[in-house]
C-alpha positions in Angstrom: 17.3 31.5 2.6 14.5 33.6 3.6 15.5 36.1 0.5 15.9 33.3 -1.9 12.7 33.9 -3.8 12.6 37.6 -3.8 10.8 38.6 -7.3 13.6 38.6 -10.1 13.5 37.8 -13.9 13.7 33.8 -14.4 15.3 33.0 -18.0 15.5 29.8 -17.8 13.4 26.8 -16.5 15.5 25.7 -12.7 18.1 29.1 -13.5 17.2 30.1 -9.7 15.6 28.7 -6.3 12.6 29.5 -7.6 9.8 28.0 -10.0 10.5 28.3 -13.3 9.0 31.1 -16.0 7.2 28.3 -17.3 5.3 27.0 -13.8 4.0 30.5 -13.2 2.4 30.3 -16.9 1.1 27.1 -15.9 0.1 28.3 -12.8 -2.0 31.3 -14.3 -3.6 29.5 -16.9 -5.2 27.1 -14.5 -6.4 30.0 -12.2 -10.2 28.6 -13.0 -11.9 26.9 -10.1 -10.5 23.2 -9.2 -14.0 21.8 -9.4 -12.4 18.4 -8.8 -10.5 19.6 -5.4 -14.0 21.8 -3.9 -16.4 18.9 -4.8 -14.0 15.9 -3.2 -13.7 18.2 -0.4 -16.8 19.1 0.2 -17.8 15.3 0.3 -15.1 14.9 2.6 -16.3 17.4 5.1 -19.6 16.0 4.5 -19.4 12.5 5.7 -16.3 13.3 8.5 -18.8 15.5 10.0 -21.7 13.2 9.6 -20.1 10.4 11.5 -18.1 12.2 14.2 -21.4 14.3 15.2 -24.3 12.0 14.2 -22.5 8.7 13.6 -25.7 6.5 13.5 -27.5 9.2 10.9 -28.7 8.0 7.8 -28.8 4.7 6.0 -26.6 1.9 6.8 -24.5 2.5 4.1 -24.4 5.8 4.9 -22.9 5.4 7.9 -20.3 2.9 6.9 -18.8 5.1 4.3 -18.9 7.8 6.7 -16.6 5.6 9.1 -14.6 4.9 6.6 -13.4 8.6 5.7 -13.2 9.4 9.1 -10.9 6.3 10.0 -8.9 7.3 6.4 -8.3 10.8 7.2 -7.7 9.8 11.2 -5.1 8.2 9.9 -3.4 9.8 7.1 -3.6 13.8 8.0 -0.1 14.3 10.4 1.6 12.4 6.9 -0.3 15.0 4.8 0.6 18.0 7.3 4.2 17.1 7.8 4.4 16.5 4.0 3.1 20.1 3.4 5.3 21.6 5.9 8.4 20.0 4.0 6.8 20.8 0.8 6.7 24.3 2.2 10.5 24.1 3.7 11.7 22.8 -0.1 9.9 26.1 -2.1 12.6 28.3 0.2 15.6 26.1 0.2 17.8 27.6 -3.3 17.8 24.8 -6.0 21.4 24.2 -5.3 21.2 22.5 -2.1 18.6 20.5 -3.3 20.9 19.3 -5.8 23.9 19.3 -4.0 22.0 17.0 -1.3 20.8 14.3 -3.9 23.7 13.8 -5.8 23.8 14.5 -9.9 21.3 12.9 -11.6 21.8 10.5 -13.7 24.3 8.3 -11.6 24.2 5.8 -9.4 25.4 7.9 -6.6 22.4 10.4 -7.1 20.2 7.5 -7.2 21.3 6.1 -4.0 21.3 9.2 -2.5 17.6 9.1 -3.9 16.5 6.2 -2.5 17.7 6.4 1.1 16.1 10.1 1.5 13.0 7.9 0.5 13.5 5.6 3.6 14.6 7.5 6.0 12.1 10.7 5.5 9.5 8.9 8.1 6.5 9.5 5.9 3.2 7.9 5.1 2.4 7.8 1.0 0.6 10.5 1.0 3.4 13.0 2.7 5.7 11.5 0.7 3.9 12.1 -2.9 4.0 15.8 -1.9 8.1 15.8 -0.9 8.3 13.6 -4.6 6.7 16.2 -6.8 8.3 19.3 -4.8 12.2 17.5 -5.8 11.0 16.8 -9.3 10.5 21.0 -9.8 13.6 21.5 -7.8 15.1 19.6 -10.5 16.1 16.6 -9.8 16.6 13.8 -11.8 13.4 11.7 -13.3 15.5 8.6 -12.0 16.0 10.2 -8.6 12.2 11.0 -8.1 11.2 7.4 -9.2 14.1 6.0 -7.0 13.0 8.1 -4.0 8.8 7.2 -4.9 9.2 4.0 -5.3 11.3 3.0 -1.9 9.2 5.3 0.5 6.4 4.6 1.9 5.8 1.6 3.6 9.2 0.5 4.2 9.8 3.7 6.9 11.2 3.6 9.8 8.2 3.3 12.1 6.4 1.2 9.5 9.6 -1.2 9.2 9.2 -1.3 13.4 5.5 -2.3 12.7 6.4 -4.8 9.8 9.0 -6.8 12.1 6.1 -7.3 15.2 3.4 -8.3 12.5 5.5 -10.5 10.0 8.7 -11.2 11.6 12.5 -9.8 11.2 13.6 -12.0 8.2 10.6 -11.5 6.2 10.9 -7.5 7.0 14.7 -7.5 5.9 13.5 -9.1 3.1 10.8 -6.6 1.7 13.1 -4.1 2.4 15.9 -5.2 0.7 14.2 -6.2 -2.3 12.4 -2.5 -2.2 15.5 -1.4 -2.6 16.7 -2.9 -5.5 13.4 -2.3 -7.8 14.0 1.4 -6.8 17.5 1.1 -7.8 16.9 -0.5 -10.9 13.9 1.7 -12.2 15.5 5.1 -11.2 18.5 3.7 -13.4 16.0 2.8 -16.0 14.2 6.1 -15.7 17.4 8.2 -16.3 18.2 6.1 -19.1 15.1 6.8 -21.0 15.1 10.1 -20.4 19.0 9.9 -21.7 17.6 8.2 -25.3 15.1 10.7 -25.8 12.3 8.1 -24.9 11.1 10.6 -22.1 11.0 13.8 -21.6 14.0 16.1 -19.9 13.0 17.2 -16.3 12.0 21.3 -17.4 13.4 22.3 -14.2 16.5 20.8 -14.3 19.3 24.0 -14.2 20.6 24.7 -17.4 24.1 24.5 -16.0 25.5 22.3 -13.2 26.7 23.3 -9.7 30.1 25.3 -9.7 32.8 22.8 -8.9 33.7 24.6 -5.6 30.3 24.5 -4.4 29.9 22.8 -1.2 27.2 21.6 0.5 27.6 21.9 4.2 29.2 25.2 4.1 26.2 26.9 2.1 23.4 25.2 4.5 24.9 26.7 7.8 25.3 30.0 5.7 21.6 29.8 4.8 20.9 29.0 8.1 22.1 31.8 9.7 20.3 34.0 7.2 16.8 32.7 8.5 14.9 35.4 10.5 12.8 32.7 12.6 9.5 34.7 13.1 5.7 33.2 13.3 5.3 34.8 10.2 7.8 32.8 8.4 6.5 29.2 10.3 2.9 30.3 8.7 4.5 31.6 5.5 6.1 27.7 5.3 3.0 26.2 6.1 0.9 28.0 3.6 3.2 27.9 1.2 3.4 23.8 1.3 -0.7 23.8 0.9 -0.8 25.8 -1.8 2.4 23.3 -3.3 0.1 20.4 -2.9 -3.1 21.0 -3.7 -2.6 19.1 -6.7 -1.5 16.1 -4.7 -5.0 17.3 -2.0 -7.0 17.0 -4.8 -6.1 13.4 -6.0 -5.8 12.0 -1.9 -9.5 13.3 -1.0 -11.0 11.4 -4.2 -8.7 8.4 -3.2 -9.9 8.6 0.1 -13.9 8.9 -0.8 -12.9 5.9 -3.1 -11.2 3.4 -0.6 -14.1 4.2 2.0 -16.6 3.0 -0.6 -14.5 -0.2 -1.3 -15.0 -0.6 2.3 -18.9 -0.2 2.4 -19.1 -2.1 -0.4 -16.7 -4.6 -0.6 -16.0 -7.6 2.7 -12.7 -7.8 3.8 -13.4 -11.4 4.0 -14.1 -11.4 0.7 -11.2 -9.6 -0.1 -9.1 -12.4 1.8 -10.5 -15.4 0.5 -9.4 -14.7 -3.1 -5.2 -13.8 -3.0 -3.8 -17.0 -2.1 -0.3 -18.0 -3.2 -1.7 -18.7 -6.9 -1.4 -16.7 -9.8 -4.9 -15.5 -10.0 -4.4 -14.9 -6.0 -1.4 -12.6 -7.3 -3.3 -10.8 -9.9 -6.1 -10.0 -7.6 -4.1 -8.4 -5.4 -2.2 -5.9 -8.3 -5.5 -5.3 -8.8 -6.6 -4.4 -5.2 -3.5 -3.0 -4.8 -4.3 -0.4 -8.0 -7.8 0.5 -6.5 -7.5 0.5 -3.0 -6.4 3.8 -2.0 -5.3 3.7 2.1 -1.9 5.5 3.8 0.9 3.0 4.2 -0.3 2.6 7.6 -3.6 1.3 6.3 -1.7 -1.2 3.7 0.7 -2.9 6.7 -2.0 -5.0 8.7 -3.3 -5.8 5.0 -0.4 -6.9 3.9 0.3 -8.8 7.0 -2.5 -10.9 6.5 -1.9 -11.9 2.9 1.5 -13.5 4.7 -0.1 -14.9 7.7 -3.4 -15.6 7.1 -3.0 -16.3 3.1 0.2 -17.8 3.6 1.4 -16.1 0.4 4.8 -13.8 0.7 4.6 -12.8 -2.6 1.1 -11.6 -2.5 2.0 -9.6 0.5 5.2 -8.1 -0.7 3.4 -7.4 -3.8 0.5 -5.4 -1.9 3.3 -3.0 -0.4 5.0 -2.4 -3.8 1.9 -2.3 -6.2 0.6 0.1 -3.9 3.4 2.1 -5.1 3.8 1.3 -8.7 0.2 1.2 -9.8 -1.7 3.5 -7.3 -4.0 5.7 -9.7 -3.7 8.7 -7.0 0.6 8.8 -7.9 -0.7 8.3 -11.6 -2.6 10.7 -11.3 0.2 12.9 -9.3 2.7 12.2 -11.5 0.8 13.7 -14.7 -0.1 16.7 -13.5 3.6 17.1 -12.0 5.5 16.5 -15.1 2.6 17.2 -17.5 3.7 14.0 -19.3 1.2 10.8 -19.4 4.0 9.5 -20.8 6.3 9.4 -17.7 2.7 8.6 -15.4 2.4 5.1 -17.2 5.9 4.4 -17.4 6.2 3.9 -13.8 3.9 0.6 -13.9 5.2 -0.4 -16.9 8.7 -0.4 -15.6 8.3 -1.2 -11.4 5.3 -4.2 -12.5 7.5 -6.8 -14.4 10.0 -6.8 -11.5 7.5 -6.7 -8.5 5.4 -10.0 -10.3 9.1 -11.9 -10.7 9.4 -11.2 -6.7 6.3 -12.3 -6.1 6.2 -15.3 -7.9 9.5 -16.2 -6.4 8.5 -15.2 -2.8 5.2 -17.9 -3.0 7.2 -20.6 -4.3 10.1 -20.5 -1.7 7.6 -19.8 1.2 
């Protein structure tokens, strides 16, 4: 493993471990500042400093929207390091057992395999937007990555844990279930489009499938035993996963200047009052769901209280899944990953219909 991207000649997009010819172009030709990344995260540093130093500095407003990026990124930065650090672990893992470990793409086996590494890798949104991206230039599937998007986040392990003391076991089994199946069901429809021609073919897919005698187990303890552990190679990993993200960085520390502004600005009373069990209370909260950018651990005790205090299922299951589907940040992600807005649109289009059936059907049995 730790040899695995030794400099070589790449002919062909996914042909080796490593990126393909056509991400180092890519890479190159967007050597030019990242205005967007510096000025975000300059802001960011600004205000966290403000309010852990000099909390009462400033305006009111001013304070408040310092509060809220320091709660945000309180919050959400072990997701975003332990994301990195995977991000950094998958750059150094050969393409094969990445492939080998979800299943072949296109199948319902691969998809499966998709969607449980999406609930079981314990990760907030964030973390897991970075581990998305990193499998898509591995090569998997477009199906698989949607699968394994779309049933992360919220529905971890911990968060499940947190879910069952705020809403209840039945309700929790629920969401989770039903989670499950719009995964299922738009990875399938992902791969299918991509199969027509509608989408575009995953560039980093290999050009020829895993040799019939490869298996999986065998070649990870082999790899294993080829790793030189060092502190070098722990801060190689780690540095190696920031500089995988910093597109994702870039699009979490606008969302999170964004969301703490919706909170200077905008009453969470307010915010509860309007996403009853209706159907304007249901588009309200796509909409809220589409703009407010929080971790997954901000979105539980939200969504909580669209069940509890709202007394509207739906809305709440729709809050979690939205969050998901419509978030502009994994829009946003998505676009710059496959360089397709195409494939970044297609997720709402696809994950929406069947989250708004749910919902419906969740307020009127509740």
């Amino acid at each position: 493993m730790s040899d695995c991207c030794a400099p070589k000649p790449v002919s062909k997009p996914g042909s080796g471990c490593c990126a393909p010819a056509d991400e180092h172009t890519h890479t190159a030709h967007k050597s030019r500042p990242d205005f967007m990344l510096w000025s975000c995260l300059t802001l960011t540093i600004l205000f966290y400093g403000s309010y852990l130093f000099v909390p009462e500095a400033g305006p009111e407003w001013f304070a408040h929207f310092g509060h809220g990026v320091y709660e945000l990124l309180n919050t959400m930065w072990w997701g975003v390091v332990i994301g990195a650090v995977f991000v950094g672990l998958l750059t150094r893992i050969p393409q094969a057992l990445v492939l080998s470990a979800l299943g072949q793409g296109g199948t319902l086996r691969g998809l499966i395999r998709a969607t449980l590494a999406g609930v079981l890798l314990d990760l907030c949104s964030h973390g897991i937007l970075m581990v998305g991206s990193k499998l898509y230039q591995k090569g998997a599937s477009l199906g698989q990555v949607m699968a394994f998007l779309i049933a992360s986040p919220w529905n971890s392990f911990s968060l499940t844990l947190i879910m069952i003391a705020l809403i209840g076991l039945p309700w929790t089994l629920a969401f989770v279930v039903l989670s499950l199946v719009i995964a299922l069901i738009s990875g399938w429809l992902f791969d299918k489009l991509v199969a027509r021609g509608v989408l575009p073919v995953n560039p980093y897919a290999s050009a020829t499938p895993l040799a019939p005698d490869f298996r999986f187990w065998p070649e990870a303890r082999k790899q294993w035993r080829s790793i030189r552990w060092s502190p070098g190679l722990l801060g190689g990993i780690l540095w190696d996963g920031i500089k995988g993200s910093r597109m994702v960085l870039r699009w979490l520390l606008f969302g999170v200047l964004l969301a703490a502004a919706i909170r200077t600005f905008v009453s969470l009373d307010m915010f509860q009052t309007w996403f009853g069990p209706s159907l304007l209370g249901l588009m309200l909260t796509l909409v809220a769901a589409a703009v407010i950018e929080v971790c997954s651990e901000g979105l539980t005790p939200i969504a909580a209280d669209l069940m509890t205090r709202a007394s509207a299922p739906g809305n709440s299951f729709a809050f979690l899944m939205a969050g998901v589907a419509t978030d502009y940040t994994e829009v946003m992600v998505l676009r710059d990953t496959t360089r397709s807005w195409k494939i970044a649109l297609f997720l709402p289009l696809i994950t929406l219909p069947q989250v708004i059936v749910i919902a419906l059907t969740l307020n009127q049995l509740a």
